[in-house]
C-alpha positions in Angstrom: -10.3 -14.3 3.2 -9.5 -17.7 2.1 -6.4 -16.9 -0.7 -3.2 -16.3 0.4 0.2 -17.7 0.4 4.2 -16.6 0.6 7.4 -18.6 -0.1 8.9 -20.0 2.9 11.8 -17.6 3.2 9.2 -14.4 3.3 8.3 -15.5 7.9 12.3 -14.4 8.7 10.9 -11.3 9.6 8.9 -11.7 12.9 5.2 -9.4 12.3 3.3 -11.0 15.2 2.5 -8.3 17.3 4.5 -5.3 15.4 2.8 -2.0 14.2 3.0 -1.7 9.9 2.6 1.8 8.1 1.3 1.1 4.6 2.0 4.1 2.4 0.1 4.2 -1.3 -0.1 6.9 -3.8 -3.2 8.9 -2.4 -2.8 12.7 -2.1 -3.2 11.8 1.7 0.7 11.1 1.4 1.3 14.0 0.5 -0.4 15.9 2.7 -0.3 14.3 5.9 2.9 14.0 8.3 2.6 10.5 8.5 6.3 10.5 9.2 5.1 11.3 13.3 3.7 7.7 13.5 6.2 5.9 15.0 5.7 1.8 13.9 8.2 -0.9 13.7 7.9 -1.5 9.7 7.2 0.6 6.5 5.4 -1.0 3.6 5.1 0.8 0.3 4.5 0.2 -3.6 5.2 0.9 -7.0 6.6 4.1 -8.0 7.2 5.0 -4.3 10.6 6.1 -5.4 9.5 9.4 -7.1 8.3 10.3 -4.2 10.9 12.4 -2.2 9.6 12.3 1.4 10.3 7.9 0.7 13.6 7.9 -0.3 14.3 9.0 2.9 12.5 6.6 4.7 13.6 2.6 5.4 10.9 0.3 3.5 10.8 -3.4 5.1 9.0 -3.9 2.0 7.7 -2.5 -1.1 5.3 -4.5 -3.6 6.1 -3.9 -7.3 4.1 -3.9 -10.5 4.0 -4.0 -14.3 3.9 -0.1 -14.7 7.5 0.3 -13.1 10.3 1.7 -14.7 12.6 -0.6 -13.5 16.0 0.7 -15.3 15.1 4.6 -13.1 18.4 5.5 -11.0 16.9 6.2 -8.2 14.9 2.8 -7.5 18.6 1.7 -8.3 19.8 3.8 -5.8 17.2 3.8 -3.0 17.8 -0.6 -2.9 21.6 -0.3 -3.5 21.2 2.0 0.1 18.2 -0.3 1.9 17.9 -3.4 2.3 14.4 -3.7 1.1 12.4 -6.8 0.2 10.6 -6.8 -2.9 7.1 -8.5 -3.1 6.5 -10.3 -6.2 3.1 -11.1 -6.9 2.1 -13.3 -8.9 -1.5 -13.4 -9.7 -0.5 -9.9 -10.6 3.2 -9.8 -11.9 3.0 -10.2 -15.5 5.6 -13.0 -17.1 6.4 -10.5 -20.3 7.3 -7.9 -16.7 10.1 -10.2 -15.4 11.0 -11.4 -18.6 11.7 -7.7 -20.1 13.6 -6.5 -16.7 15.8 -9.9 -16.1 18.7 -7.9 -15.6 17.0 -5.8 -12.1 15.6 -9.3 -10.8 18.7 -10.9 -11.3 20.2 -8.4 -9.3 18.1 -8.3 -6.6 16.7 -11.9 -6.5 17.8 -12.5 -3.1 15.7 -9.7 -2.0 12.7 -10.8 -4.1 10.0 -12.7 -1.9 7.1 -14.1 -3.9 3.5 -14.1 -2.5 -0.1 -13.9 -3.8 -3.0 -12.4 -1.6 -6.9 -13.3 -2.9 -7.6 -11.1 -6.1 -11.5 -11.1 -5.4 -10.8 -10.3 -1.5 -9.1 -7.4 -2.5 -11.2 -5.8 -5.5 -9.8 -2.8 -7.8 -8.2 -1.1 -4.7 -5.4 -1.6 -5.6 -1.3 -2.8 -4.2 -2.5 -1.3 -0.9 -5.0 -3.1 -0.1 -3.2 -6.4 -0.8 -0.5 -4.8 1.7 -2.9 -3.8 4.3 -4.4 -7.8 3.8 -0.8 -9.4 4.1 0.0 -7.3 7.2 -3.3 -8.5 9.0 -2.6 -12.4 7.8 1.3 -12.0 9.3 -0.1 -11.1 12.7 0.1 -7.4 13.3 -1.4 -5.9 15.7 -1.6 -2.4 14.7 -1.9 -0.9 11.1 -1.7 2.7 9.6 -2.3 3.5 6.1 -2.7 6.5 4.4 -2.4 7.1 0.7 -5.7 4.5 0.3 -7.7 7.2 -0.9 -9.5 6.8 -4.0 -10.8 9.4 -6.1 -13.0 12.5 -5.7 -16.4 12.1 -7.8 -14.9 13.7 -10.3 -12.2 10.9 -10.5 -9.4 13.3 -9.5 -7.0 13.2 -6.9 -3.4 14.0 -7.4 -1.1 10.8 -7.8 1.5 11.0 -4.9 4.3 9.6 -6.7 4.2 10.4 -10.2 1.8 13.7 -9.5 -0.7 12.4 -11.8 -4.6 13.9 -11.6 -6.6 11.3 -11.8 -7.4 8.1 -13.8 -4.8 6.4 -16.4 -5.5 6.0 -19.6 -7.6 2.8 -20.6 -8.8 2.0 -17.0 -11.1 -0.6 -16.7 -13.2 0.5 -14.3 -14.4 4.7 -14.6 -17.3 5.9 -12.2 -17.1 7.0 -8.8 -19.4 4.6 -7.6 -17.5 1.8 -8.4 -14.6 2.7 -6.8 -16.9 3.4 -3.7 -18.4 0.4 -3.5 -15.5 -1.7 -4.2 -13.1 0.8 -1.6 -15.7 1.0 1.3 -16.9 -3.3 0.9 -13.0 -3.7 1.0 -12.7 -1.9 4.3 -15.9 -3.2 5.6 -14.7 -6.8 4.9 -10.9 -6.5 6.2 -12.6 -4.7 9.9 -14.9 -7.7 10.2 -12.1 -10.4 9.4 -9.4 -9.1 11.5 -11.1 -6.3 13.8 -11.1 -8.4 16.5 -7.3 -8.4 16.8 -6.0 -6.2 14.6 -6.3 -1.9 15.1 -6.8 0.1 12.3 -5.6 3.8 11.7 -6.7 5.6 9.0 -4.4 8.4 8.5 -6.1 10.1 5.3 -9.0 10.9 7.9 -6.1 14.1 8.6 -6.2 14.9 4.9 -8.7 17.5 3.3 -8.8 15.4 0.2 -11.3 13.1 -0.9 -10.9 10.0 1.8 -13.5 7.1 0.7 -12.3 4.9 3.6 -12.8 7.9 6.1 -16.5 6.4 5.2 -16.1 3.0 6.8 -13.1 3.9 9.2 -15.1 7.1 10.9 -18.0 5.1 11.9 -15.6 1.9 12.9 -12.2 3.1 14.2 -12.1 7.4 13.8 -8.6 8.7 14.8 -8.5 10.2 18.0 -7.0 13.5 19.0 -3.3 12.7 19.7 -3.1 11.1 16.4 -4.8 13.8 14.3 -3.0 16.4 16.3 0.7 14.3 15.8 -0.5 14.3 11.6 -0.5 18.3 11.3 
């Protein structure tokens, strides 16, 4: 990839080398017991805090977008409790989005790290894959994700944080080939930039939902037994 950058103060943390669980809002989250993988970070996104099973967890970082409801009590809660690192992004962050929550990135502005990872590297897959990118350029060595799912070809699959079935209303892109194409040439492009150095677990291969990267990671880097047996 050739787009990336991050403020200065974002390299405190130490990645080189370190194992990173991305968690996104696939079924797979839900489904899997993801919490058996033991890594040295957490990543997650969005409305992660509806999700019960994350408020539990410590997030090292969580990337946040213009969907957010950023005055709900238990975001408010979950950061007042961890000391979490919010990625602002801002080829995606949209001005009118810190303008109209001031008051929550006033409050937490010295947890706020700003970054921007390649929009066209990346595709329509979504806060995930941006994570999954930035964990790879920051040197890890091993990364899990599960909740990169995509949809079933009828565009369903059950929102793991806000329980939602399927698209939202006025997506821009609406046919299950697109979003196989664009989730599958995403995985097939991250593997041959950072394969060499960089192992890659799949945990949605455990999930009997819909997987579209279980497509590229089978063939490439399938799950072995421990791992599927440690995911239920």
């Amino acid at each position: 990839m050739k787009d990336y950058w991050l403020h200065r103060d974002f390299p405190e943390l130490d990645y080189e080398g370190k194992s990173i669980l991305i968690i996104g809002a696939g079924p797979s989250t839900s489904e899997v017991n993801w919490e058996n993988i033991q890594v040295d970070f957490i990543w997650s996104c969005n409305d992660f805090y509806l999700n019960k099973r994350l408020l539990n967890v410590e997030l090292d970082l969580v990337s946040m977008g213009n969907l957010q409801d950023y005055n709900n009590q238990q975001l408010d809660e979950y950061l007042n409790k961890h000391n979490t690192r919010i990625l602002i992004e801002e080829n995606h962050m949209r001005r009118e989005t810190l303008h109209n929550n001031s008051t929550f990135f006033k409050k937490y502005k010295d947890r706020c790290v700003e970054g921007s990872v390649d929009k066209e590297y990346t595709g329509i897959v979504g806060p995930p894959a941006r994570l999954l990118t930035l964990a790879c350029v920051l040197g890890a060595s091993n990364v899990y994700y599960v909740g990169v799912d995509g949809f079933d070809k009828n565009l369903k699959n059950v929102h793991a944080f806000t329980n939602e079935d399927g698209l939202r209303g006025g997506a821009a892109h609406n046919t299950y080939e697109r979003y196989y194409t664009s989730i599958t040439g995403f995985f097939k492009r991250l593997y041959d930039d950072f394969g060499d150095r960089v192992k890659f677990y799949n945990l949605g291969e455990a999930s009997s939902n819909h997987n579209i990267p279980s497509f590229v990671s089978k063939d490439l880097y399938p799950l072995d037994e421990k791992v599927l047996e440690s995911l239920g």
